[in-house]
PASEBA-1860 file (N, C-alpha, C; in nm, 3 decimals):
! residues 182
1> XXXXXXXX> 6.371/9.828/5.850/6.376/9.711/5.766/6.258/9.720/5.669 ~ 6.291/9.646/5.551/6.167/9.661/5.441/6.130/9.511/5.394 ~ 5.954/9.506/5.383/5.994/9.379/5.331/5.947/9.385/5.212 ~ 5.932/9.329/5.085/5.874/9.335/4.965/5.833/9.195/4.923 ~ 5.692/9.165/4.898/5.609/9.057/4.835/5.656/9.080/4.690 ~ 5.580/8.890/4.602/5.651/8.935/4.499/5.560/9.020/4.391 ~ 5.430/9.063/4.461/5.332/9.170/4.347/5.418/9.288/4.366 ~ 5.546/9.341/4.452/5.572/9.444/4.420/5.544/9.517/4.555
9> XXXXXXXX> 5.464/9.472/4.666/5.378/9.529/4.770/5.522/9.554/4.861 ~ 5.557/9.696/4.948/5.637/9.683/5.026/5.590/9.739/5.127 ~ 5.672/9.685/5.253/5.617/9.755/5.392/5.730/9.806/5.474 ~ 5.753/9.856/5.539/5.938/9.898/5.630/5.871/9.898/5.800 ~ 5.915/9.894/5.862/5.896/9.868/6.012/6.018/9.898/6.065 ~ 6.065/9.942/6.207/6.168/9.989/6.245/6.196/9.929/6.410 ~ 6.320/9.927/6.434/6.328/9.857/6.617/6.442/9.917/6.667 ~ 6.438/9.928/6.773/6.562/9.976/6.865/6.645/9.830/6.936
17> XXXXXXXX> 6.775/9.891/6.914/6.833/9.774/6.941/6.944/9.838/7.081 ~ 6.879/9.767/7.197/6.948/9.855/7.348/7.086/9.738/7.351 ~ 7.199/9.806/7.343/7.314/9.739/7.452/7.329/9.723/7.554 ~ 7.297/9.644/7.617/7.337/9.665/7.766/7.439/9.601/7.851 ~ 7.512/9.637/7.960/7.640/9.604/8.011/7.582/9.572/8.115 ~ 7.651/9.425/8.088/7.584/9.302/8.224/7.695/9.267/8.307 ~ 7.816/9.312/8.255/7.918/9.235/8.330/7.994/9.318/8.419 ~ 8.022/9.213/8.463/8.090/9.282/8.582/8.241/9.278/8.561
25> XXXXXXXX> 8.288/9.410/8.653/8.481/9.396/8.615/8.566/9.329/8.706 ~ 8.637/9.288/8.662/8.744/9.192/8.687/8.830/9.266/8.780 ~ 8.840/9.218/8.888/8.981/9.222/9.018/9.050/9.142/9.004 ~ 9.211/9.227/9.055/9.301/9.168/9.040/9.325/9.091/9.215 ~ 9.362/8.966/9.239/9.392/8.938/9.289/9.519/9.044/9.426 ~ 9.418/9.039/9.586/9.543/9.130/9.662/9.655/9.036/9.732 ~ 9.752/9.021/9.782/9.798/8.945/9.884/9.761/8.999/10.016 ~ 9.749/8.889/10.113/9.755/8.922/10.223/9.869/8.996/10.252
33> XXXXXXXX> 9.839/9.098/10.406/9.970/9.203/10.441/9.974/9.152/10.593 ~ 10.068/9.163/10.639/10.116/9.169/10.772/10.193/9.310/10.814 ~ 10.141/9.378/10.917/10.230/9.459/10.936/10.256/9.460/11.121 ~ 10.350/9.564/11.160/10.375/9.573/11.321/10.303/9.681/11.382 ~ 10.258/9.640/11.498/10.184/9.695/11.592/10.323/9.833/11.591 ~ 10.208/9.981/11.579/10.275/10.128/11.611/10.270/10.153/11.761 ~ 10.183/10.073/11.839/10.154/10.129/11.935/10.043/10.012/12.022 ~ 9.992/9.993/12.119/9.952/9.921/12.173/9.816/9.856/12.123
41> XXXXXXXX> 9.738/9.983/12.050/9.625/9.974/11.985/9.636/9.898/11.818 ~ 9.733/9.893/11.808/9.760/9.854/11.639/9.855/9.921/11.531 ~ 9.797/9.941/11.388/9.909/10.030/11.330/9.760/10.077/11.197 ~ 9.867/10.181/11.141/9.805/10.264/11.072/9.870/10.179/10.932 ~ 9.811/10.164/10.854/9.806/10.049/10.714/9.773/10.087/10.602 ~ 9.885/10.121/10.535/9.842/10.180/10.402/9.886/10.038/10.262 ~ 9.770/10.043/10.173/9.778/9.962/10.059/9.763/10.030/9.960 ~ 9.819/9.972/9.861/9.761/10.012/9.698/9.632/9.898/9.656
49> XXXXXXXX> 9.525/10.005/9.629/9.387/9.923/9.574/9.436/9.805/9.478 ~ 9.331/9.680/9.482/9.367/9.613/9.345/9.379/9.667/9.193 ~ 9.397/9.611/9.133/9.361/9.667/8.976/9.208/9.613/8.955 ~ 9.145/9.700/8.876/9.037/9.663/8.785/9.036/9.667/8.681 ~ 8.988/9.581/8.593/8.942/9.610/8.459/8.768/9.570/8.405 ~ 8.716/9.607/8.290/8.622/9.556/8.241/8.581/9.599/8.066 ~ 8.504/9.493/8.055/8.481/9.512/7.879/8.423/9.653/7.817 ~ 8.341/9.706/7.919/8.298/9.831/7.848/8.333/9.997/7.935
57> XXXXXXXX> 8.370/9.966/8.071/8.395/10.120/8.125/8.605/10.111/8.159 ~ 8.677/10.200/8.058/8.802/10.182/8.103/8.835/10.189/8.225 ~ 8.745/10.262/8.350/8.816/10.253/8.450/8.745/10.258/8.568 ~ 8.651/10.124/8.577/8.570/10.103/8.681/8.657/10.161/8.844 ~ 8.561/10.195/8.926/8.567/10.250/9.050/8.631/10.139/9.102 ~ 8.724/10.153/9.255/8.750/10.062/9.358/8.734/10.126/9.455 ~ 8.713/10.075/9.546/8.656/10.150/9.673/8.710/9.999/9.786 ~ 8.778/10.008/9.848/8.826/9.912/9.977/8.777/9.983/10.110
65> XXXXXXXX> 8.723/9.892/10.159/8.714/9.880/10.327/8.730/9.792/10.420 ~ 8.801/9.811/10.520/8.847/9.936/10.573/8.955/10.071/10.479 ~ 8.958/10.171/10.445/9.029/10.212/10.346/9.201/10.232/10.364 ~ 9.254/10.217/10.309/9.427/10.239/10.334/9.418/10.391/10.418 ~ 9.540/10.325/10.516/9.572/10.447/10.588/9.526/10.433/10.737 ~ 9.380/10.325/10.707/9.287/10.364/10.828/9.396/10.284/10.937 ~ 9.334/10.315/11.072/9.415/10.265/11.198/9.334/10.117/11.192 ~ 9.424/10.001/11.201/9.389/9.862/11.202/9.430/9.798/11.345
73> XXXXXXXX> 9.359/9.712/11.407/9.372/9.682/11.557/9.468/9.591/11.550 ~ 9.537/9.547/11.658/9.569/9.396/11.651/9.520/9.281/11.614 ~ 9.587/9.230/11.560/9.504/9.068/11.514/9.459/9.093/11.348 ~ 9.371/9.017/11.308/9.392/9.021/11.143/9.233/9.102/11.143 ~ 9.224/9.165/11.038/9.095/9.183/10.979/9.092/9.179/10.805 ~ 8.983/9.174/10.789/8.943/9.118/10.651/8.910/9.246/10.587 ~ 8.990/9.335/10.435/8.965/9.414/10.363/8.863/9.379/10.264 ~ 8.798/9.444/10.215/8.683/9.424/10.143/8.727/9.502/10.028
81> XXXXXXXX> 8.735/9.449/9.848/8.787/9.601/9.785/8.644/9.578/9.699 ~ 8.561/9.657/9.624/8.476/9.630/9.536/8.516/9.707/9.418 ~ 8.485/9.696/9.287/8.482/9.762/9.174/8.365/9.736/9.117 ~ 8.328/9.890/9.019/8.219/9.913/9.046/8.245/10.012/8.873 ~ 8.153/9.916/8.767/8.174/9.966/8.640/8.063/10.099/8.633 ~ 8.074/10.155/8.492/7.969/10.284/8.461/7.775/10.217/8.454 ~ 7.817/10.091/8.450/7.642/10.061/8.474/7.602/9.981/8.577 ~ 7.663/10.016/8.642/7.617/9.962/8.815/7.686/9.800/8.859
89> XXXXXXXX> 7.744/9.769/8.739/7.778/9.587/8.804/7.881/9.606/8.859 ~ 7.911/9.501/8.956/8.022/9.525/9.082/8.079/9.403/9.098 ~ 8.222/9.374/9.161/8.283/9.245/9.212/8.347/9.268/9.311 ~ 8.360/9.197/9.425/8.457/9.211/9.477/8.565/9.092/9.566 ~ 8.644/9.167/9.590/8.744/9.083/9.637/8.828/9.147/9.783 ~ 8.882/9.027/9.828/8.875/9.070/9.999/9.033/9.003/9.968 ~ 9.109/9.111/10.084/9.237/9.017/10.165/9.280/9.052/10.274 ~ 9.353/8.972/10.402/9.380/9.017/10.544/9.475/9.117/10.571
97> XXXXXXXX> 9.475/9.159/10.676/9.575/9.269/10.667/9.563/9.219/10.841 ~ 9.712/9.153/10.884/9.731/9.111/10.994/9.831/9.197/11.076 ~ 9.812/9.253/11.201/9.873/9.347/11.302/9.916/9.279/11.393 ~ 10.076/9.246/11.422/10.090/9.168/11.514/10.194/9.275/11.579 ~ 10.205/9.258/11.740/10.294/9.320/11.828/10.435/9.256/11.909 ~ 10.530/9.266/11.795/10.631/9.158/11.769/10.719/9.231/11.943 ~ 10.831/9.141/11.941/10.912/9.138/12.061/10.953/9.276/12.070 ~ 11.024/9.319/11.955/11.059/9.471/11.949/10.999/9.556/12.013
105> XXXXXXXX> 10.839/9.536/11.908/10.792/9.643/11.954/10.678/9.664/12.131 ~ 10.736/9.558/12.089/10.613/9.565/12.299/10.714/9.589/12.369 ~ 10.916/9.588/12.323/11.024/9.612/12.453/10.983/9.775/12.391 ~ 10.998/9.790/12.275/10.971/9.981/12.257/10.884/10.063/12.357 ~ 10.727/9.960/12.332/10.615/10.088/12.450/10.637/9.996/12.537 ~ 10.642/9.907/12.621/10.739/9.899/12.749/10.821/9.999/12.814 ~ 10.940/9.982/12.707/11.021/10.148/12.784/10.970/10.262/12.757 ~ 10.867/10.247/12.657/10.796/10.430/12.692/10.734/10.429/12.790
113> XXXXXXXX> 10.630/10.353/12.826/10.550/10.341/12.957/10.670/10.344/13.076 ~ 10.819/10.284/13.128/10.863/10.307/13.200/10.894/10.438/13.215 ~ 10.948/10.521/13.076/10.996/10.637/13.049/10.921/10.746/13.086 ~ 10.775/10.764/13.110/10.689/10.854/13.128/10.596/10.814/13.228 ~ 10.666/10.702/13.316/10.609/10.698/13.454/10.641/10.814/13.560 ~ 10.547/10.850/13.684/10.576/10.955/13.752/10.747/10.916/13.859 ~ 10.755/10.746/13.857/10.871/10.682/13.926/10.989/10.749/13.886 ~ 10.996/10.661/13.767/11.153/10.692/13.612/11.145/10.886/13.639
121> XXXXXXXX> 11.075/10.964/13.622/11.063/11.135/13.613/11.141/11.174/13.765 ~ 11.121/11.087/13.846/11.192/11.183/14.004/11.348/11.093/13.965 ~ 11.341/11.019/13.926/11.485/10.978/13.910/11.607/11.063/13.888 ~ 11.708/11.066/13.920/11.818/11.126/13.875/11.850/11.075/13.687 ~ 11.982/11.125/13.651/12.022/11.126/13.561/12.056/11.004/13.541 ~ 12.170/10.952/13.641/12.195/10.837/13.595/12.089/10.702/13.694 ~ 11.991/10.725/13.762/11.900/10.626/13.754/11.802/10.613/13.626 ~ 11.765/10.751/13.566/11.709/10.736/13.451/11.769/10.611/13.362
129> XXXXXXXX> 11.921/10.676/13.333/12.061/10.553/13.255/12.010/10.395/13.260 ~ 12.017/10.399/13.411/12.035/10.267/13.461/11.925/10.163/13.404 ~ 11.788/10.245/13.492/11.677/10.183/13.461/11.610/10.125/13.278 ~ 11.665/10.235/13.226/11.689/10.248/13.032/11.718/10.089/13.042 ~ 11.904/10.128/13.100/11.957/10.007/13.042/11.922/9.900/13.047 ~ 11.840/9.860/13.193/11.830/9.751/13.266/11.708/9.712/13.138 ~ 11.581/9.786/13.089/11.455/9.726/13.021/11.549/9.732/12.888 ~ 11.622/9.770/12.795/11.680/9.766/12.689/11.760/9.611/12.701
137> XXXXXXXX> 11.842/9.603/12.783/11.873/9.458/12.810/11.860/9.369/12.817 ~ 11.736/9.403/12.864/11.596/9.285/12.836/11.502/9.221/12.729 ~ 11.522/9.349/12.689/11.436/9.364/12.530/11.532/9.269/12.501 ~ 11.673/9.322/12.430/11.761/9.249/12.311/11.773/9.148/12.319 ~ 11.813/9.097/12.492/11.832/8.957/12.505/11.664/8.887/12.452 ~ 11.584/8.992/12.449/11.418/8.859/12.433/11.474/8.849/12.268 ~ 11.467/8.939/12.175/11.516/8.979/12.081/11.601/8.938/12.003 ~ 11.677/8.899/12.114/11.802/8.776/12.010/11.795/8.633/11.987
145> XXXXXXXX> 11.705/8.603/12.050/11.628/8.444/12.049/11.611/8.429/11.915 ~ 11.692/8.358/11.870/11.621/8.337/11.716/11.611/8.156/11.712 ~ 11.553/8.157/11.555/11.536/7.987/11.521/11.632/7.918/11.551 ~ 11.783/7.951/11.582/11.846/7.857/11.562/11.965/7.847/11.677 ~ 11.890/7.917/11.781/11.912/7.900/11.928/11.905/7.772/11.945 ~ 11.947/7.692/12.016/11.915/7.539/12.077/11.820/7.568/12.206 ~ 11.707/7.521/12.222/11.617/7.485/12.303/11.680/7.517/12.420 ~ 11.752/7.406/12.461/11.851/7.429/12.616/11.884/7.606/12.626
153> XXXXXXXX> 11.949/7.693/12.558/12.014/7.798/12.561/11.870/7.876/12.544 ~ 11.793/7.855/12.426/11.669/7.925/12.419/11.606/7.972/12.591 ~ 11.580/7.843/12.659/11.532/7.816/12.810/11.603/7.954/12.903 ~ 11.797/7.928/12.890/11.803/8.052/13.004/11.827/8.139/12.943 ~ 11.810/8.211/12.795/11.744/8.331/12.730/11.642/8.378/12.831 ~ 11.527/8.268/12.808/11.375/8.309/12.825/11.374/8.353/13.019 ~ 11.456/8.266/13.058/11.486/8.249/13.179/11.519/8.372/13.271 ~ 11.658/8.413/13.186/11.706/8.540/13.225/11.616/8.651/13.195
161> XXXXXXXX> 11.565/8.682/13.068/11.471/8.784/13.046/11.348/8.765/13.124 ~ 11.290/8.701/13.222/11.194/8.673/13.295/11.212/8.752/13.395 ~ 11.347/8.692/13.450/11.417/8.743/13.583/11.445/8.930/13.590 ~ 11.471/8.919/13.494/11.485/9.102/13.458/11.384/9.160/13.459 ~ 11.242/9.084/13.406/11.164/9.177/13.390/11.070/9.185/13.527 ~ 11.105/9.112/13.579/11.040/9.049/13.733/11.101/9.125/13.810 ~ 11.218/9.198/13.823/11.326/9.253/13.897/11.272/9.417/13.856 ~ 11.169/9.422/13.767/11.129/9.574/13.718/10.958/9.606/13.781
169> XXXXXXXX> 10.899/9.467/13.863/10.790/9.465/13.920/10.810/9.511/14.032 ~ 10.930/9.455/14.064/10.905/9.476/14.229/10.960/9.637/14.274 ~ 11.048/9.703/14.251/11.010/9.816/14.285/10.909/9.922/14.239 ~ 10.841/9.845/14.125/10.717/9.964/14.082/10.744/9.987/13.955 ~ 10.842/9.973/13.857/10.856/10.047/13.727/10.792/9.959/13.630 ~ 10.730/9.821/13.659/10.633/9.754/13.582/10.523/9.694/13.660 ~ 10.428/9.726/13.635/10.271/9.663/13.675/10.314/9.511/13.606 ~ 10.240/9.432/13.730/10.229/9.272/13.693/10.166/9.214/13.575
177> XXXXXX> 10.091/9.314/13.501/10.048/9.341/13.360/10.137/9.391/13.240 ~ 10.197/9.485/13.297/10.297/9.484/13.190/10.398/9.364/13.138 ~ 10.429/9.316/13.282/10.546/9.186/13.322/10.460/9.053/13.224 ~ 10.341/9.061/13.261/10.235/8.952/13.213/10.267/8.928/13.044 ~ 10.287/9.097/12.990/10.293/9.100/12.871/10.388/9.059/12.835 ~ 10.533/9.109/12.875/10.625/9.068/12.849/10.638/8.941/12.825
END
């Protein structure tokens, strides 16, 4: 810059002028996920990261944790995603990712656990059959209970599938824990 008096006198002086990127980038909103228990321990959970954007780096970082894919327990836990522009500012945003172990799938490892007991293995062919059928029977009938069962009928649903699975304690092919679960 220059300045000039009016005798004619001039002087120039000079400054640096720094930009700097204060802001932080914008997440897109995740929904919560629900998914089904793979196995007794939970399930393996894959997501697509949020979107990011921001005013000065086209394509700030996201980074989520726990990360997609990872093995998630039963019950809900809380994802964490952050984005993370070219000059260090960050935001983030979180959503649940809930593991529940629906009727299906607890009659599924149910009959695997019967299936790869040392009991079910000395069995013949068709006690193998039988025993299948008898926990499969059980399952569907828990399984077919839906909303719009009537209460009364709901009762000897729940009733009968009790009795079945109680009828799988007593010679040994379910621990009173498994039955518990049921």
């Amino acid at each position: 810059c220059t300045a000039t008096d009016a005798s004619g006198n001039a002087t120039s002086a000079s400054f640096d002028v720094v930009v700097q990127d204060t802001t932080a980038p914008v997440l897109a909103a995740h929904p919560d996920l629900a998914a089904d228990a793979a196995d007794a321990l939970g399930a393996n959970v894959t997501y697509a990261a949020p979107g990011a954007s921001d005013t000065a780096d086209p394509s700030p970082q996201v980074v989520c944790l726990p990360a997609s894919g990872t093995h998630f327990a039963l019950g809900a836990t809380t994802v964490t995603c952050t984005a993370t522009d070219a000059s260090g500012n960050s935001a983030s945003t979180s959503f649940t990712v809930t593991v529940s172990l629906t009727s299906a799938g607890l009659c599924r490892l149910t009959l695997q656990d019967v299936q790869t007991s040392a009991k079910y293995q000395r069995l013949d062919r068709i006690g193998k059959l039988a025993v299948s059928a008898i926990v499969n029977g059980a399952c569907q009938l828990l399984t077919n209970i839906g909303p719009r069962v009537a209460p009364a009928k709901k009762a000897q649903f729940v009733k009968a599938y009790q009795n079945v699975v109680q009828g799988l304690v007593r010679p040994g092919w379910l621990t009173h824990a498994q039955a518990d679960d049921l």
